[in-house]
N, C-alpha and C positions, 0 to 999 in steps of 0.2 A: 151901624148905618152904612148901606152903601153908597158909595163915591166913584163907580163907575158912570165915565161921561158916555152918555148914550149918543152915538152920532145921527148928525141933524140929516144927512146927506152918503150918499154913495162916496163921495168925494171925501169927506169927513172924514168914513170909517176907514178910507186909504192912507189919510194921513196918518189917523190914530197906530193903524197897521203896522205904518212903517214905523213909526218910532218906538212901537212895543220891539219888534222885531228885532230894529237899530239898539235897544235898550238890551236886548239877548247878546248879540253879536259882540257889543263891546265891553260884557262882562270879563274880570277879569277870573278867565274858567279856572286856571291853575290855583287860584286861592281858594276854593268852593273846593267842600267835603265832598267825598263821592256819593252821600245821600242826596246832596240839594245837586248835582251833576245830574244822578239817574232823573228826580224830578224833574229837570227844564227837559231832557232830551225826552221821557216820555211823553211829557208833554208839548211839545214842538210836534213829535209824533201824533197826538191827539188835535192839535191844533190843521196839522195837513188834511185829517180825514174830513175836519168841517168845511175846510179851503176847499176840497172835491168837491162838495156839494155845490160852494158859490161857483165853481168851473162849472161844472154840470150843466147848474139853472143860465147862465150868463151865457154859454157859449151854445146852447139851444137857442137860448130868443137872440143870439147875435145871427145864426146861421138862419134862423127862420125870417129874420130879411133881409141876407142876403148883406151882411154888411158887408163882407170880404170884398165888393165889387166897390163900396166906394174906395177905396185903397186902391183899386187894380187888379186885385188879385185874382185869377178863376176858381177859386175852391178855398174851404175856410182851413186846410192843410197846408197850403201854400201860405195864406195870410198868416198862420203861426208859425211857418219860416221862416218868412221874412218881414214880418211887422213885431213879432213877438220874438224874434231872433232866437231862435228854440232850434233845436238838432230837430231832424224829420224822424228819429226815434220819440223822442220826448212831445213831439205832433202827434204822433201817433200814439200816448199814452193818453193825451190831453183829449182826444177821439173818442176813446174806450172811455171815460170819464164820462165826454156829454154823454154817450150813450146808453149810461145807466140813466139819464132823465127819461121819464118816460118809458123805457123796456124795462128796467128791474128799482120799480120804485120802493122797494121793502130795504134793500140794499141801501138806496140811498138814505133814507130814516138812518137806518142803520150806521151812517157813519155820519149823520147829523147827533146822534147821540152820542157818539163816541164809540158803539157796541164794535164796530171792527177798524182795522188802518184800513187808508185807501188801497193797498196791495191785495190784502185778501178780498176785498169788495171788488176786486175787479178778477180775481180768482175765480171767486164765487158765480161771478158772472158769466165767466167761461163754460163751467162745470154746469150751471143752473138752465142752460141753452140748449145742452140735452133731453132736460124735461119736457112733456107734453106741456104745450101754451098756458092751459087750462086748469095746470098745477104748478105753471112756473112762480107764480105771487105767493099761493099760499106754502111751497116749499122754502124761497128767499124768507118768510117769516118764521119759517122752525131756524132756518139757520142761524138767522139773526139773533133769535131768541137762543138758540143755542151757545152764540158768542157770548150774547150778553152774560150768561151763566158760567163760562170760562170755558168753553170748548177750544181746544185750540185746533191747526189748520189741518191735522190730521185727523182729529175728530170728527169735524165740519164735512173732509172727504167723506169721512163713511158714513154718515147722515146723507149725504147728498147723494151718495151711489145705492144706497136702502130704499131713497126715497127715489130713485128711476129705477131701481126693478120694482117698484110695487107700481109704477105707472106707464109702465111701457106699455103699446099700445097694441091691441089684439092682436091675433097670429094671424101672419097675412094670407095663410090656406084656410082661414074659415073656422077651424077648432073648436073659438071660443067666441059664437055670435052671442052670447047672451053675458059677456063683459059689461060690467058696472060699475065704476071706481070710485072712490071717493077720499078723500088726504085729509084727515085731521092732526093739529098739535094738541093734545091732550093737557100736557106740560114738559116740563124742562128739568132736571132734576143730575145735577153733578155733570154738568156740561152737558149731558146728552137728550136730544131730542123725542119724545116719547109720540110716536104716532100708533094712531088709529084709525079703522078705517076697514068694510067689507067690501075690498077691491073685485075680487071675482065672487058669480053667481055663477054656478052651473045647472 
């Protein structure tokens, strides 16, 4: 039976948070085999990509009104300077984060499930901005899918650079006016992404 206390409140699951976290921290690591070591640290690992998520959704709806002014602040960059006492580096990681809410929501799923760390999901994010608008969602879901299946970061690249030459977009002298594309996952199969799809029509 489980015995996980579901919290009541926002506030709750901070509490909860911190004392799980506090409950890591003051493990004593040195006495712990190297099997249950690799498991917390994967897991700590695991546990950041779901924290992106809450950064994501949380630091959207705090920027969409504008909370940084009640503080003083002019910009929610600033307010993570100096209200969240963060280096203007790590500002700017916590940025790239909300801004997968809403531009690459596949991604985010994605590291709600665990399927990638917050590093590559903001890798990916990078690399996925190249694609045509219109195939940036259904690309982020081969990807995803492709992590889930154990693609790893060099894999992901060449899934992701296959899937912008099959979408790049007409020649811009005219060539190829009768350009039709279309991006399907078919399946996933030993890490790698199996698309399909009759991109050109001549």
């Amino acid at each position: 039976m489980c015995t996980e206390a579901v919290p009541a409140s926002a506030t709750d699951a901070l509490d909860q948070l911190h004392g799980l976290v506090g409950y890591l921290a003051d493990l004593d690591a040195a006495s712990l085999p190297a099997e249950a070591l690799a498991a917390c640290l994967l897991g700590l690992e695991q546990a950041d990509a779901v924290a992106a998520v809450a950064w994501a959704r949380l630091l959207a709806a705090f920027d969409a009104k504008d909370g940084h002014q009640g503080d003083g602040q002019r910009s929610l960059r600033t307010w993570l300077v100096h209200m969240g006492r963060v280096t203007r580096g790590q500002a700017a990681r916590y940025l790239a984060i909300q801004a997968l809410n809403g531009q690459h929501e596949p991604l985010l799923a994605g590291l709600r499930t665990r399927a990638v760390t917050t590093s590559v999901a903001l890798q990916l994010a990078k690399w996925t901005r190249q694609i045509p608008a219109e195939f940036r969602g259904p690309a982020e879901e081969i990807l995803i899918a492709a992590a889930g299946a154990g693609a790893d970061l060099r894999a992901l690249a060449e899934i992701c650079a296959e899937i912008r030459s099959r979408t790049v977009p007409p020649d811009p002298d005219g060539r190829d006016p009768a350009l039709d594309r279309a991006l399907v996952l078919d399946t996933t199969l030993d890490g790698a992404g199996v698309l399909r799809g009759d991109l050109i029509h001549g």
